[in-house]
Biopython code that builds the backbone (N, CA, C, O; Angstrom):
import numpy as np
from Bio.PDB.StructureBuilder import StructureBuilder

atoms = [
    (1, "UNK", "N", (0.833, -1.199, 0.000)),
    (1, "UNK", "CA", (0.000, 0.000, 0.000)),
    (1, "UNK", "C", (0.866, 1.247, 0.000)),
    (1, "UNK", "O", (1.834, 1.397, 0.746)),
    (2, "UNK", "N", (0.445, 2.122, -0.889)),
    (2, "UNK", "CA", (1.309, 3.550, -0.916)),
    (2, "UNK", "C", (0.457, 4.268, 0.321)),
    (2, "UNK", "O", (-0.421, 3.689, 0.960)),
    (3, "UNK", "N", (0.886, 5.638, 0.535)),
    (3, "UNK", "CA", (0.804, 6.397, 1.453)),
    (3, "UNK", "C", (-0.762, 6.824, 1.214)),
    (3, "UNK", "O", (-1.490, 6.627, 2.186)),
    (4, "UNK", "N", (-1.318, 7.335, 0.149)),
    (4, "UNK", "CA", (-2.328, 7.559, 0.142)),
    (4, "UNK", "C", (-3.201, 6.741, 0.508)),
    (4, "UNK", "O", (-3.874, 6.990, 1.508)),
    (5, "UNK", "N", (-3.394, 5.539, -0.247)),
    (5, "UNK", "CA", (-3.753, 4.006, 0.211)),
    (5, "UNK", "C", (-4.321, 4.002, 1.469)),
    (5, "UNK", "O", (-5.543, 4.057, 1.604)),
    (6, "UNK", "N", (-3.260, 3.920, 2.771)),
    (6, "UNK", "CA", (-3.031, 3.936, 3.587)),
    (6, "UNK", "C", (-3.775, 4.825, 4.580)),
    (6, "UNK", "O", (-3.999, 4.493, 5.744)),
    (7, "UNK", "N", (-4.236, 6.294, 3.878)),
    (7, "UNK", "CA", (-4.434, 7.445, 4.891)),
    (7, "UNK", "C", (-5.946, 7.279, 4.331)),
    (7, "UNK", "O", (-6.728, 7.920, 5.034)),
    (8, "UNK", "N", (-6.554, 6.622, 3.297)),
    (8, "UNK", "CA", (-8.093, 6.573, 2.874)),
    (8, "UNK", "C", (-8.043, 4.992, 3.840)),
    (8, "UNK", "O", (-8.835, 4.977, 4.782)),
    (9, "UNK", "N", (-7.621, 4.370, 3.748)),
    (9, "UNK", "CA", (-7.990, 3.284, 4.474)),
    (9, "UNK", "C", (-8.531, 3.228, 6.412)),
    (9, "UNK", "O", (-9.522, 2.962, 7.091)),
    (10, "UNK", "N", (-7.083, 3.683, 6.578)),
    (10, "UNK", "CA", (-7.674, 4.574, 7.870)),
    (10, "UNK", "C", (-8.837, 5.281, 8.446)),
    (10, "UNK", "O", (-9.575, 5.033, 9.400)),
    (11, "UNK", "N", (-8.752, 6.633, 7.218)),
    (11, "UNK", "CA", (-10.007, 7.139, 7.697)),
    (11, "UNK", "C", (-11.115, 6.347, 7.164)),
    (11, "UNK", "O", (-12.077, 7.115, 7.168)),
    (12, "UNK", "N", (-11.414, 5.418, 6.792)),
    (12, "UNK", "CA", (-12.270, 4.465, 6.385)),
    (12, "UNK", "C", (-13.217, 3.897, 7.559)),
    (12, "UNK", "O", (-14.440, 3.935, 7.696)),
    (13, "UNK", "N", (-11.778, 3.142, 8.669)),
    (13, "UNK", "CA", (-11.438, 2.403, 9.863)),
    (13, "UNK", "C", (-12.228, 2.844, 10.829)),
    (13, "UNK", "O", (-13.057, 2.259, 11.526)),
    (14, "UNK", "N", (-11.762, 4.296, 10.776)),
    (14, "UNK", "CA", (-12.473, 5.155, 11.761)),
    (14, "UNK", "C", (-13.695, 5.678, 12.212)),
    (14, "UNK", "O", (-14.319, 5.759, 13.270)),
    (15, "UNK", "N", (-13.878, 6.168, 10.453)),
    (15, "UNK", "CA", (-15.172, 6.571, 10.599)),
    (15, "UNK", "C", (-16.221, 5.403, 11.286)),
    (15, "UNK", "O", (-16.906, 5.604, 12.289)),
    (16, "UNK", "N", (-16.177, 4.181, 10.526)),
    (16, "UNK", "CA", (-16.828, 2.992, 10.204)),
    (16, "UNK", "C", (-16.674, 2.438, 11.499)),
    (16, "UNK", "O", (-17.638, 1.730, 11.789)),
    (17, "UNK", "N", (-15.727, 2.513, 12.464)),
    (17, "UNK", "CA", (-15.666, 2.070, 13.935)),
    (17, "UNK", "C", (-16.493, 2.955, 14.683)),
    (17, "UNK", "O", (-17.324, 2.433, 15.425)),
    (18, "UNK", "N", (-16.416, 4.289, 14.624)),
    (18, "UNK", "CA", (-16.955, 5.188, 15.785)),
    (18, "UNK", "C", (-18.340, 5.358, 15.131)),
    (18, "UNK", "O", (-18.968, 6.216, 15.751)),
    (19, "UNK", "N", (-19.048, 4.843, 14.092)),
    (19, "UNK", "CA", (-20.261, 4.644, 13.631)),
    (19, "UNK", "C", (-20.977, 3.627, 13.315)),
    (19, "UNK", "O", (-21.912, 3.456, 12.533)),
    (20, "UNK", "N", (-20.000, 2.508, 14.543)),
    (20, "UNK", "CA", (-20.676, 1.121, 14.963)),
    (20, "UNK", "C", (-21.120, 0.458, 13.266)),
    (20, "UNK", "O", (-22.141, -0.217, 13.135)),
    (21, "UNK", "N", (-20.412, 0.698, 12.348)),
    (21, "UNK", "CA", (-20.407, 0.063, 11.554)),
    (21, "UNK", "C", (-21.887, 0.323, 10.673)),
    (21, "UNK", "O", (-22.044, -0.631, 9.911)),
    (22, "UNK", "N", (-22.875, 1.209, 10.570)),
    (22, "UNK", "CA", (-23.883, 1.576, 10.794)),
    (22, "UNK", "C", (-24.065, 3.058, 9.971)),
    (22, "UNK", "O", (-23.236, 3.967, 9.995)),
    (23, "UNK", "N", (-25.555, 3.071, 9.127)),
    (23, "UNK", "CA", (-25.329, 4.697, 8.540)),
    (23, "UNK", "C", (-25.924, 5.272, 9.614)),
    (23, "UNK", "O", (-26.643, 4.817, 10.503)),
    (24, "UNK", "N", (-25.392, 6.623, 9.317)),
    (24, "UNK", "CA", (-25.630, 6.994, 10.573)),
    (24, "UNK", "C", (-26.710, 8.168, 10.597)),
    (24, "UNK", "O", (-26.962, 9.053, 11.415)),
    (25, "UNK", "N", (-27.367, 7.725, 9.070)),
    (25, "UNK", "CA", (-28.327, 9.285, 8.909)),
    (25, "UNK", "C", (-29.330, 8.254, 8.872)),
    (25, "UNK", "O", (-30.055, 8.806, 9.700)),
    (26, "UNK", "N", (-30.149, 6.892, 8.499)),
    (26, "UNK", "CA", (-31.237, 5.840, 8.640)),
    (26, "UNK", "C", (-30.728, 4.527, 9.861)),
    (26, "UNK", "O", (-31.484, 4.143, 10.754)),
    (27, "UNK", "N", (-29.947, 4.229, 9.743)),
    (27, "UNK", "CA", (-29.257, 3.514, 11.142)),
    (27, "UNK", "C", (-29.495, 1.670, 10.497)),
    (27, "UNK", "O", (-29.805, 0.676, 11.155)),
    (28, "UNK", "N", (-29.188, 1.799, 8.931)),
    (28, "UNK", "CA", (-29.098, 0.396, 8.302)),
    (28, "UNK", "C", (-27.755, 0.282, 8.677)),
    (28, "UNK", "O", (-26.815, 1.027, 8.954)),
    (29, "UNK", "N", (-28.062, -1.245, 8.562)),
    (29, "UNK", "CA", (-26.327, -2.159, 8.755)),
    (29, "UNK", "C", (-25.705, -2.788, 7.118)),
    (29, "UNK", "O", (-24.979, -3.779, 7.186)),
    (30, "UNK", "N", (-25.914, -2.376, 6.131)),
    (30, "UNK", "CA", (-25.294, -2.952, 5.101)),
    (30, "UNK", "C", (-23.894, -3.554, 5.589)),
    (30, "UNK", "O", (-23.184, -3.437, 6.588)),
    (31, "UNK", "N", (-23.844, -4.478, 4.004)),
    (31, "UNK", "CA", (-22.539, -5.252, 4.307)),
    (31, "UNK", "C", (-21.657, -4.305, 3.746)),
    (31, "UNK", "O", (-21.863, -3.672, 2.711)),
    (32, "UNK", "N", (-20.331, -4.215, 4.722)),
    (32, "UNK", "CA", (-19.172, -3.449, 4.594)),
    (32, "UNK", "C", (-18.289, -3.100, 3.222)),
    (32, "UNK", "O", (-17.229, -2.492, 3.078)),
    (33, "UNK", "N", (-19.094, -3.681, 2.376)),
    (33, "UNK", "CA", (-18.447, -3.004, 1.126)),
    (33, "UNK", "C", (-19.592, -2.033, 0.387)),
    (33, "UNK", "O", (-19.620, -1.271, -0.579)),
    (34, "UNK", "N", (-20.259, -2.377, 1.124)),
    (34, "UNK", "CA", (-21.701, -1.073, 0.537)),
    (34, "UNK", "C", (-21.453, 0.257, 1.652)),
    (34, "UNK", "O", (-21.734, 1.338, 1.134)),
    (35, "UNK", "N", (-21.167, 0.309, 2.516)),
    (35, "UNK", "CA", (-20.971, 0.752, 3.370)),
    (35, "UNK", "C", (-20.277, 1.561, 2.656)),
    (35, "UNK", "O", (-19.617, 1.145, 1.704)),
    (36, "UNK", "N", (-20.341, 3.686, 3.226)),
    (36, "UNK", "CA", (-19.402, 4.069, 2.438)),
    (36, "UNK", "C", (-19.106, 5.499, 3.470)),
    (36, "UNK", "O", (-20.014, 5.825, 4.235)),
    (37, "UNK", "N", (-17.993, 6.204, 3.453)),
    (37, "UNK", "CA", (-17.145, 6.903, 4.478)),
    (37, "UNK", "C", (-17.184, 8.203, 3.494)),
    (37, "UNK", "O", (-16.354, 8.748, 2.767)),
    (38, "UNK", "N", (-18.502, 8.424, 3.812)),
    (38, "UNK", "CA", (-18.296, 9.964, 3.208)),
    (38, "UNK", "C", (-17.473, 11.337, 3.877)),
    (38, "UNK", "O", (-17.234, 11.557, 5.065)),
    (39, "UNK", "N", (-17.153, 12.125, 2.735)),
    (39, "UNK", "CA", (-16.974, 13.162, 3.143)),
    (39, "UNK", "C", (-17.549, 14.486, 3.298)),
    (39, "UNK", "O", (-17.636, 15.249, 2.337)),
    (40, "UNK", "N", (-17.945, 14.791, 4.456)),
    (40, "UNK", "CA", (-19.144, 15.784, 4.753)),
    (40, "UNK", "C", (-18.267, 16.826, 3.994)),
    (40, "UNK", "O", (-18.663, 16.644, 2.842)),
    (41, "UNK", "N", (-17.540, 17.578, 3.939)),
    (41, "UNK", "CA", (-16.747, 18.550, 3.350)),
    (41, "UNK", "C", (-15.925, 17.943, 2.191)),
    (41, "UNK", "O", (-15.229, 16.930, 2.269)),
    (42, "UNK", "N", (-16.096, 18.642, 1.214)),
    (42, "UNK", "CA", (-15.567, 18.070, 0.077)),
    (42, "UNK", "C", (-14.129, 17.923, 0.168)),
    (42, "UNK", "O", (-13.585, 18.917, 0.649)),
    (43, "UNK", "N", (-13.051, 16.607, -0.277)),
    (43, "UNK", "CA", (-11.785, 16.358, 0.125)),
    (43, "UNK", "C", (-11.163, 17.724, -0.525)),
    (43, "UNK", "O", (-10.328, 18.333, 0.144)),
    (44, "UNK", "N", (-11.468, 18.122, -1.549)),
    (44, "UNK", "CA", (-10.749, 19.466, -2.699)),
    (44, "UNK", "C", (-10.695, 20.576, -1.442)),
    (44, "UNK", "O", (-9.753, 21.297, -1.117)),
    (45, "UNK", "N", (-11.750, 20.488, -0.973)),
    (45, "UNK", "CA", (-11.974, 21.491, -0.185)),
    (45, "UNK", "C", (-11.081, 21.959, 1.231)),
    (45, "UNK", "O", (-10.957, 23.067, 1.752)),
    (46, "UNK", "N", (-10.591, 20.779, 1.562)),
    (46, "UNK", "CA", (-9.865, 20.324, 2.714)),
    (46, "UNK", "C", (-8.394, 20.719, 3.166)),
    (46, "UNK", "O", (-7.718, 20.854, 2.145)),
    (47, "UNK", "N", (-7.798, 20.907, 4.073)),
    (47, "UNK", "CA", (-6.336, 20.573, 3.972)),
    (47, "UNK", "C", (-6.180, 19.248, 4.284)),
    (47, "UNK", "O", (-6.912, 18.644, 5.068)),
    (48, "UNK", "N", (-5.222, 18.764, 3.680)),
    (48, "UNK", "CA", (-4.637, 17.327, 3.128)),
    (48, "UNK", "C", (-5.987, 16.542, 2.733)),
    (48, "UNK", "O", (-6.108, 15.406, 3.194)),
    (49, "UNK", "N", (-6.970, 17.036, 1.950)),
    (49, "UNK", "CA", (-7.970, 15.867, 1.859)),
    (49, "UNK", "C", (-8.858, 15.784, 2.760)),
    (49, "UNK", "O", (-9.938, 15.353, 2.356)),
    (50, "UNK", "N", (-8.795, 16.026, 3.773)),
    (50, "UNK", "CA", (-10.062, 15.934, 4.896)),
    (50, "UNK", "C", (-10.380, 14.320, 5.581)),
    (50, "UNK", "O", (-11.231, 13.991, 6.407)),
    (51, "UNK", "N", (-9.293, 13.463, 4.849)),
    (51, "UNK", "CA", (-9.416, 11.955, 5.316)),
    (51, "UNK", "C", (-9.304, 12.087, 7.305)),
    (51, "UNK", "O", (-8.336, 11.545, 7.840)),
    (52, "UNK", "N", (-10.172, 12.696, 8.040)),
    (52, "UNK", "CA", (-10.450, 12.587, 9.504)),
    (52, "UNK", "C", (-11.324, 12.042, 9.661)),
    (52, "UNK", "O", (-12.035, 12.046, 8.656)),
    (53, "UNK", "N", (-11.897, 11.258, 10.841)),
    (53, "UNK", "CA", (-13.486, 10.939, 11.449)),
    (53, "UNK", "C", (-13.975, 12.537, 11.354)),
    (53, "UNK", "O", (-14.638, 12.899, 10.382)),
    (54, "UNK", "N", (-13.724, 13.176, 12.082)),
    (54, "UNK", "CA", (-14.440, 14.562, 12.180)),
    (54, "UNK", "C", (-15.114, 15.351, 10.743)),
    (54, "UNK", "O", (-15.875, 16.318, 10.724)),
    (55, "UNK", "N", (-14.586, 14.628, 9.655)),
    (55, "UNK", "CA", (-15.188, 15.186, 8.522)),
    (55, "UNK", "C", (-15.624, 13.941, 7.786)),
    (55, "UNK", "O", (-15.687, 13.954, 6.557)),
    (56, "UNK", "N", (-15.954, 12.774, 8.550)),
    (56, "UNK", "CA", (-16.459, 11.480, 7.659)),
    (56, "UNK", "C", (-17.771, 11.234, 8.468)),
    (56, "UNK", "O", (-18.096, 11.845, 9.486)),
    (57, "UNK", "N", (-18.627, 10.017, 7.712)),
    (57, "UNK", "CA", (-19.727, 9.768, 8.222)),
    (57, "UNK", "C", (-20.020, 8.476, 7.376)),
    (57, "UNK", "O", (-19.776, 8.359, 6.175)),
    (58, "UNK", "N", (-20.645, 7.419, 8.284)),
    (58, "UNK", "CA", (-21.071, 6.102, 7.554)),
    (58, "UNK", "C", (-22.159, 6.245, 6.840)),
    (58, "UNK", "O", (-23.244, 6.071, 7.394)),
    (59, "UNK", "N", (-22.104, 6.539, 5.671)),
    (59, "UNK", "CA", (-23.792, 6.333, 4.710)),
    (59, "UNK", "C", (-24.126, 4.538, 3.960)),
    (59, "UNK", "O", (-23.309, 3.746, 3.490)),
    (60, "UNK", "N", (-25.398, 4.426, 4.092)),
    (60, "UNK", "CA", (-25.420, 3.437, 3.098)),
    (60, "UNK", "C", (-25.546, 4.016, 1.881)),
    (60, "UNK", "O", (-25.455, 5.226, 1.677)),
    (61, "UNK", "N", (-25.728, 3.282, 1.162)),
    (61, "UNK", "CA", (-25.868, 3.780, -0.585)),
    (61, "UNK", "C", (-27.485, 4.672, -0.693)),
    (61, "UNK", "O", (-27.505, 5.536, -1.570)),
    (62, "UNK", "N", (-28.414, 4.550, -0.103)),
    (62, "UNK", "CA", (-29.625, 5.430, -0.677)),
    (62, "UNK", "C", (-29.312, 6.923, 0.207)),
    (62, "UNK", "O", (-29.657, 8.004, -0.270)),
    (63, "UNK", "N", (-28.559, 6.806, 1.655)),
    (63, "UNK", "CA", (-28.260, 7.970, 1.877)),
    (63, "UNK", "C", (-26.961, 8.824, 1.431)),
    (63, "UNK", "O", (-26.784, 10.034, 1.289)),
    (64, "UNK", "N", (-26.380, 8.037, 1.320)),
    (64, "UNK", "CA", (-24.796, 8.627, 0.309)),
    (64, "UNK", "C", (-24.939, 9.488, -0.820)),
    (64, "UNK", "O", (-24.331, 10.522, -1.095)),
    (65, "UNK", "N", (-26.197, 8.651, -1.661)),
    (65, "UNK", "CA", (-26.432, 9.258, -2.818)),
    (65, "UNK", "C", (-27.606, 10.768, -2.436)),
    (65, "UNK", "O", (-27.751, 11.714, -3.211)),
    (66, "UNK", "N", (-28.141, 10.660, -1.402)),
    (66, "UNK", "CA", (-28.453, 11.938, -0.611)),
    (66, "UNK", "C", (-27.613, 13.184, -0.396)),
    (66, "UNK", "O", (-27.786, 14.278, -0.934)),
    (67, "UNK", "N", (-26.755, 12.871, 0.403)),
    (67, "UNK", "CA", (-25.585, 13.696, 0.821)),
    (67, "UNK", "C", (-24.925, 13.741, -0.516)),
    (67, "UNK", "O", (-23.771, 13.794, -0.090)),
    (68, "UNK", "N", (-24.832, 13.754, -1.392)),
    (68, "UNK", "CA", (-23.634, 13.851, -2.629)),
    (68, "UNK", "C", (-24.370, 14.863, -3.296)),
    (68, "UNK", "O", (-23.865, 15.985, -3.298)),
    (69, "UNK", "N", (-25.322, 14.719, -3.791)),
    (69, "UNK", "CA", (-27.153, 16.001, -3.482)),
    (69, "UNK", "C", (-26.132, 17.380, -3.904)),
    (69, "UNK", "O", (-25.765, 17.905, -4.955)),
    (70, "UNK", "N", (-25.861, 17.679, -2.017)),
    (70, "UNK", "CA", (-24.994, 18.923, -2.428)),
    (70, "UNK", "C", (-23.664, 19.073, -2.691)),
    (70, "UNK", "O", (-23.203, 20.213, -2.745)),
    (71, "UNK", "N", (-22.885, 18.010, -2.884)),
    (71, "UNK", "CA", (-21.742, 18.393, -3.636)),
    (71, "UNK", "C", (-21.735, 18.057, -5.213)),
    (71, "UNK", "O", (-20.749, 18.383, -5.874)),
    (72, "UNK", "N", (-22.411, 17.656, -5.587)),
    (72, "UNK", "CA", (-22.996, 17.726, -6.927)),
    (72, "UNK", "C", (-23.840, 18.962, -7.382)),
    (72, "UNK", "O", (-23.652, 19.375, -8.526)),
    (73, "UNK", "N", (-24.780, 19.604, -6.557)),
    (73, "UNK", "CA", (-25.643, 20.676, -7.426)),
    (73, "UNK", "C", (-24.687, 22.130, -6.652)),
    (73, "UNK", "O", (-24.136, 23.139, -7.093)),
    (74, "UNK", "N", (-24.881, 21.568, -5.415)),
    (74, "UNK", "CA", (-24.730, 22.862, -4.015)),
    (74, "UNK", "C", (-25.647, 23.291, -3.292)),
    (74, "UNK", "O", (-25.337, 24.156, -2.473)),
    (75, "UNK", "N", (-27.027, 22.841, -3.355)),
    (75, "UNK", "CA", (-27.451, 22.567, -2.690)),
    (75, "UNK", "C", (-28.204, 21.085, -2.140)),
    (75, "UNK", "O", (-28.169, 20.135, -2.922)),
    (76, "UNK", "N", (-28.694, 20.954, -1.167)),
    (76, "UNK", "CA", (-28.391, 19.614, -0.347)),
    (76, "UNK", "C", (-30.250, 19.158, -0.157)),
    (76, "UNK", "O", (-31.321, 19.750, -0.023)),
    (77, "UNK", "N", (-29.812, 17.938, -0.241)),
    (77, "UNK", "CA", (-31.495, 16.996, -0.137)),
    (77, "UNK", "C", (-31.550, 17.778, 1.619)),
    (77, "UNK", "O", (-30.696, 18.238, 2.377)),
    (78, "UNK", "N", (-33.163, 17.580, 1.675)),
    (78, "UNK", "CA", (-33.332, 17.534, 3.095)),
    (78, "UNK", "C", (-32.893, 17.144, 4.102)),
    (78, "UNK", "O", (-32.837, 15.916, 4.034)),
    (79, "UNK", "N", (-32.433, 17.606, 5.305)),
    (79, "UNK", "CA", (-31.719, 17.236, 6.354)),
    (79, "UNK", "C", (-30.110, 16.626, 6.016)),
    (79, "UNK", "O", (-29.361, 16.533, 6.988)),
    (80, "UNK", "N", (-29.781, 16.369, 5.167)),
    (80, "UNK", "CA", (-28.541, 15.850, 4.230)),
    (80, "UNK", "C", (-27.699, 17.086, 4.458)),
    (80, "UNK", "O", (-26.568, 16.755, 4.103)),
    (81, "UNK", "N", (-27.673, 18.437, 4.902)),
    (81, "UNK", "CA", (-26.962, 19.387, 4.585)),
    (81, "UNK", "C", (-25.371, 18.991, 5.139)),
    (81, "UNK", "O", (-25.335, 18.049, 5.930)),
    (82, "UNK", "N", (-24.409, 19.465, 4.878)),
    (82, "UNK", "CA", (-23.157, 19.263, 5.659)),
    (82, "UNK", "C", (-23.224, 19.564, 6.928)),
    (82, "UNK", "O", (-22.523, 18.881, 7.674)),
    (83, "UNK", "N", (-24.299, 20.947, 7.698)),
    (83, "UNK", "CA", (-24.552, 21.019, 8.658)),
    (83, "UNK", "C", (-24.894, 19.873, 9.905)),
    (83, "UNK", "O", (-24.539, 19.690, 11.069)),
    (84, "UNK", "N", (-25.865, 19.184, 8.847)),
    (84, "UNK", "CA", (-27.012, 18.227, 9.682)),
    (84, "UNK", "C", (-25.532, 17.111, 9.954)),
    (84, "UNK", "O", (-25.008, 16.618, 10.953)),
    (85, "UNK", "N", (-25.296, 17.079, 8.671)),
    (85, "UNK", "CA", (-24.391, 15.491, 8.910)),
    (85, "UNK", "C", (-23.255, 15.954, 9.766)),
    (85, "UNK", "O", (-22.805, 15.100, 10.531)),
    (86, "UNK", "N", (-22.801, 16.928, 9.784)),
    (86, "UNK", "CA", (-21.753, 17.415, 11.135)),
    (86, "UNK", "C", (-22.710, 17.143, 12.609)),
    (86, "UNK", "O", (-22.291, 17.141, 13.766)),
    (87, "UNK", "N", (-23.386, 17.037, 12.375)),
    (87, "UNK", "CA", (-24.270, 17.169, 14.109)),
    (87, "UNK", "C", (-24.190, 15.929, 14.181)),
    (87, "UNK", "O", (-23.486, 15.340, 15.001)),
    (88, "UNK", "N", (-24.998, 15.325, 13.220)),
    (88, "UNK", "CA", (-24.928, 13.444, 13.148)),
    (88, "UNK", "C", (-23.602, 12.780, 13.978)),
    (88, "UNK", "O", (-23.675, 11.751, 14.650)),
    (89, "UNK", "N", (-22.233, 13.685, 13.761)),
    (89, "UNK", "CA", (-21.270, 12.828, 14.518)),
    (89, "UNK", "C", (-20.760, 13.673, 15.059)),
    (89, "UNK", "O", (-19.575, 13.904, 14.823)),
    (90, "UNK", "N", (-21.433, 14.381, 15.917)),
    (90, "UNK", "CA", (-20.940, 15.409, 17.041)),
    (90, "UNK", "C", (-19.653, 16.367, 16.512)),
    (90, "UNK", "O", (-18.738, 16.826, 17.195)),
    (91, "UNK", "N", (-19.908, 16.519, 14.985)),
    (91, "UNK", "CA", (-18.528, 17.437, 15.366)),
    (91, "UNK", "C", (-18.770, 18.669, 13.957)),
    (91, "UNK", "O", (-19.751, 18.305, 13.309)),
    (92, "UNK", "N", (-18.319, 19.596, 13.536)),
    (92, "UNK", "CA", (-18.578, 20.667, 12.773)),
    (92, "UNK", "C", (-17.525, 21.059, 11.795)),
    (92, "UNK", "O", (-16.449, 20.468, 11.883)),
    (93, "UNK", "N", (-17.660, 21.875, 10.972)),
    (93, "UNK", "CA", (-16.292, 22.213, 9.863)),
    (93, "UNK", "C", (-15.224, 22.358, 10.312)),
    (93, "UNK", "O", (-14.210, 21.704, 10.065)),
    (94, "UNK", "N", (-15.412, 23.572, 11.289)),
    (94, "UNK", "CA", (-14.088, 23.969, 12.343)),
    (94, "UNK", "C", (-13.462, 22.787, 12.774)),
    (94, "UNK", "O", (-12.253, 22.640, 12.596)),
    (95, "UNK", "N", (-14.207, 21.854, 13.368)),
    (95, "UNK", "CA", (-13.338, 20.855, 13.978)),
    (95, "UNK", "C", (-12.624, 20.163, 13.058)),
    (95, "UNK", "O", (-11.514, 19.694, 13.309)),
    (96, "UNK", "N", (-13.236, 20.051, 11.889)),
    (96, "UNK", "CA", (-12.799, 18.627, 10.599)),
    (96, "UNK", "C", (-11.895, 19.452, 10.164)),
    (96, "UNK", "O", (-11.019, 18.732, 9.686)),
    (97, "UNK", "N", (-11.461, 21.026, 9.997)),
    (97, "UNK", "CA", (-10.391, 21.438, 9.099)),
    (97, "UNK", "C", (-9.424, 21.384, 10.202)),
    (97, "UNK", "O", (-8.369, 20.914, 9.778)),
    (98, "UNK", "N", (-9.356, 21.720, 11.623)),
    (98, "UNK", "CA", (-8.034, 21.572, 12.624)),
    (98, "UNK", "C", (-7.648, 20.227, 12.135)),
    (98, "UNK", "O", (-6.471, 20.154, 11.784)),
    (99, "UNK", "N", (-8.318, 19.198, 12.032)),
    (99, "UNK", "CA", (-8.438, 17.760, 12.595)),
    (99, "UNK", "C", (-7.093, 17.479, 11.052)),
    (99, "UNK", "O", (-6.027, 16.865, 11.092)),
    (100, "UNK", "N", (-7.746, 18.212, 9.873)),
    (100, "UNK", "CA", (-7.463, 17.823, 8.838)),
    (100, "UNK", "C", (-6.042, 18.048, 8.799)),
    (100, "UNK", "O", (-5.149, 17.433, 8.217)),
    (101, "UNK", "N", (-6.024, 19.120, 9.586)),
    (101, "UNK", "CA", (-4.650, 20.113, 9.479)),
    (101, "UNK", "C", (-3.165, 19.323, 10.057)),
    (101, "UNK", "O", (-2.029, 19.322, 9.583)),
    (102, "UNK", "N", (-3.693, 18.728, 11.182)),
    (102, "UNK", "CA", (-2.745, 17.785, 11.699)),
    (102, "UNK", "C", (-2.056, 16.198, 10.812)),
    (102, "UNK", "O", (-0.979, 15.612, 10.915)),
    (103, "UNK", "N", (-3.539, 15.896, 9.798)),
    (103, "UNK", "CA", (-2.675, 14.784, 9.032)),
    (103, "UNK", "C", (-1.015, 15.142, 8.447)),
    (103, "UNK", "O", (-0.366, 14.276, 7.860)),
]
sb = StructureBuilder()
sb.init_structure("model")
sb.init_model(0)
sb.init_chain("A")
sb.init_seg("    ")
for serial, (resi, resn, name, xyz) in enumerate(atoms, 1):
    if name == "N":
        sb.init_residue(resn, " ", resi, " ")
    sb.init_atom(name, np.array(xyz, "f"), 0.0, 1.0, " ", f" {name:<3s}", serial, name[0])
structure = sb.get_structure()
């Protein structure tokens, strides 16, 4: 595994551990390759990418494709906002760009 590899895998780990494996916006258990570690803040957007828990969140696939909503148009399906999904795992932009800052 190269370095990048490595730092998406992780934050993969993380998210997907501290979200009991579980989406965390309907609270389905898909199997772990449906399972997917979004990024509430777009990685472009980020320093180093934004690969933190603090800027990830477990979606299954019908809510993923929710949340993508607004990084596709710019604005966001209902309750899907980056806002909402920052609350979803207790934590906010501010926190995910420090968080980011340290990778």
């Amino acid at each position: 595994m190269n370095k990048k590899q490595i730092v998406r895998a992780n934050f993969r780990d993380a998210v997907f551990k501290r979200d009991n494996y579980k989406c965390k916006m309907c609270g389905s258990k898909p199997d772990i390759e449906q399972l997917d570690a979004h990024h509430i803040t777009d990685r472009t957007l980020m320093p180093n990418g934004g690969y933190v828990k603090e800027n990830g969140i477990s979606l299954c696939p019908p809510c993923h494709i929710k949340a993508e909503t607004f990084h596709n148009t710019g604005t966001s399906y209902p309750n899907y906002s980056p806002e909402d999904l920052y609350k979803k795992i207790g934590s906010d932009h501010a926190r995910a760009i420090k968080a980011s800052e340290r990778l």
